[in-house]
N, C-alpha and C positions, 0 to 999 in steps of 0.2 A: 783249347778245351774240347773235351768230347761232343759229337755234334747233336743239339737233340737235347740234353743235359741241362739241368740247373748247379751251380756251381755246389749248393745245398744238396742236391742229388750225388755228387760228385764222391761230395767229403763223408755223406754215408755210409759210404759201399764200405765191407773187409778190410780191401785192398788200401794199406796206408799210400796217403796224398802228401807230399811234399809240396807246398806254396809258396810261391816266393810273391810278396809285395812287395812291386817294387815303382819305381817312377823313371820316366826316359828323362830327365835331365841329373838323375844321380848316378856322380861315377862311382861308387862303391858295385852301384848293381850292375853296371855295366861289368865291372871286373866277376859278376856274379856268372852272368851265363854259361863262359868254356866250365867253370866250376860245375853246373849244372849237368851239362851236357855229360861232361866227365861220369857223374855222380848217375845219370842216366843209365850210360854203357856199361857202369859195373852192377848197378841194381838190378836191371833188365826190368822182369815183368813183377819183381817183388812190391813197387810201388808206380804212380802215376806220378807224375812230376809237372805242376802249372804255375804258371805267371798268372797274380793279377796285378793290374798298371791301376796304382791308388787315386790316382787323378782321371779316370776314365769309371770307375768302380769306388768312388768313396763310401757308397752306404757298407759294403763288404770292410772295406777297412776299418771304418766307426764299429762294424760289429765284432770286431776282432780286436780293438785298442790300441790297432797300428801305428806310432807313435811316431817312429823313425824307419826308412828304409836302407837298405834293406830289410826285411823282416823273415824272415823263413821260421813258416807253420808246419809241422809235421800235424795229420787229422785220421785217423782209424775213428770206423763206426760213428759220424757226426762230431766226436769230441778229439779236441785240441789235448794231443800225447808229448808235445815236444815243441819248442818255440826259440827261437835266437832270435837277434839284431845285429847286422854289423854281417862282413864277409865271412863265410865258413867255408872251410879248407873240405874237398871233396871226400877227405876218406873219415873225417869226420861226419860228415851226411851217411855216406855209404854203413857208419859203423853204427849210428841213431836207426837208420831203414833198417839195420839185416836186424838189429838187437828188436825191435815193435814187432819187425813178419815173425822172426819165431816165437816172440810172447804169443802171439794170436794164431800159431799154424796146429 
């Protein structure tokens, strides 16, 4: 996370946030990260891309109705634009980010 930041401050900005809640004892998320990372290098600077670990952060998760994880939150301007559960395939992420930055460019 940015340093300095409140996670709240984060998901304000323009700039869509891609979040993944996730937990270090689930393998779904684990299979998540190269996905991430992937979905990183083709986005570049169109969006921010964070982890929160729901067992280290549970008030965040209760405010969001985290259920199951993986969870991936897409968040432009403080509100929640796009939500899944379950593994997503990178070019699907990459095609949710590019389609949100040009609504808002």
């Amino acid at each position: 996370m940015a340093k300095g930041k409140s996670f709240s401050e984060i998901i304000k900005g323009d700039q869509p946030v891609l979040v993944d809640f996730y937990a270090t004892w689930c393998g779904p998320c684990k299979m998540m990260q190269p996905i991430l990372t992937e979905t990183a290098g083709k986005v570049g600077a169109k969006a921010k891309i964070i982890k929160i670990d729901i067992d280290k952060n549970p008030m965040a998760a209760s405010r969001f109705q985290v259920k199951s994880v993986p969870t991936l939150v897409l968040f432009q301007n403080g509100k929640v634009v796009w939500r899944k559960s379950g593994v997503v395939p990178a070019n699907q992420l990459v095609e949710v980010i590019n389609k949100q930055a040009t609504v808002n460019s």
